[in-house]
ZAMARGU-4260 file (C-alpha; in steps of 0.2 Angstrom, whole numbers, plus 5000, padded with zeros to 4 digits):
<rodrens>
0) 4345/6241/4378 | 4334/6254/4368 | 4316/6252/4362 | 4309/6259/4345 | 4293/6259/4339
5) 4291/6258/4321 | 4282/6273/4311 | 4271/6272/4293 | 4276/6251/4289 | 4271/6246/4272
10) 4256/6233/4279 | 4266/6222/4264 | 4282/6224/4272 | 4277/6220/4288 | 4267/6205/4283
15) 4282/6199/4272 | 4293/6202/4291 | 4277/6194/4299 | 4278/6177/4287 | 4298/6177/4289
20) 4296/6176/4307 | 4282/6165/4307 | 4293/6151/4294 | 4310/6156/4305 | 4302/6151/4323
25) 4304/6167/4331 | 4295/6185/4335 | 4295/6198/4322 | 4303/6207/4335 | 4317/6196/4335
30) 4318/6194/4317 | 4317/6215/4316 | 4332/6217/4329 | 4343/6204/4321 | 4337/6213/4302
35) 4343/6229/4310 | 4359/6224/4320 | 4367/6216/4304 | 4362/6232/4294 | 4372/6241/4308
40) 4386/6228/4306 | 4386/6231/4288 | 4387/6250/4291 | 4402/6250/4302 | 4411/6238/4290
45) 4410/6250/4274 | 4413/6264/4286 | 4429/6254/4290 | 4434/6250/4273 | 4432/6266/4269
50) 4443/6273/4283 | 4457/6260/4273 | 4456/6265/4257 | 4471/6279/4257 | 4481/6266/4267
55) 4478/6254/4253 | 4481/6266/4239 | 4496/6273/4247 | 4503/6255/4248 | 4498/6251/4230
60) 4509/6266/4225 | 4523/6261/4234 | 4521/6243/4226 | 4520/6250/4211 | 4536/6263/4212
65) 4546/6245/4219 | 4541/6235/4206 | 4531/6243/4193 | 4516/6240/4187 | 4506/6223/4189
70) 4505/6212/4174 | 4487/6208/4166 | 4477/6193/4171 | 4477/6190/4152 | 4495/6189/4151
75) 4497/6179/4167 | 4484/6166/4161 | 4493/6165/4145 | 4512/6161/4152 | 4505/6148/4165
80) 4496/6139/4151 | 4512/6141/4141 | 4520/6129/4154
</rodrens>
């Protein structure tokens, strides 16, 4: 597990992270590695979604080319009320 020490914190931010911890029952370094390991989380799922995008793309096109294009939402709406 790696340690980091924590450079040039807002004395706001770190009293806002203080009172968090403090109303959530745990440390501020808990509250800090939990902050950070769902920011990290959060990283690697855009950086996966991004990795999907041509796939999606390239399959929307081929949707597309099979069976034209996709009726509007407006449209759509209109015909189920219609029934």
């Amino acid at each position: 597990m790696g340690a980091m020490t924590v450079r040039h914190l807002d004395p706001k931010t770190a009293e806002v992270l203080r009172r968090r911890a403090r109303a959530e029952g745990r440390s501020m370094n808990d509250l800090v590695v939990a902050i950070l390991t769902r920011a990290a989380a959060e990283d690697e799922r855009r950086e996966r979604m991004r990795e999907q995008r041509p796939r999606a793309e390239a399959l929307r096109r081929q949707l597309r080319r099979r069976f034209g294009a996709p009726a509007g939402s407006e449209k759509l709406l209109r015909e189920d009320r219609g029934r």
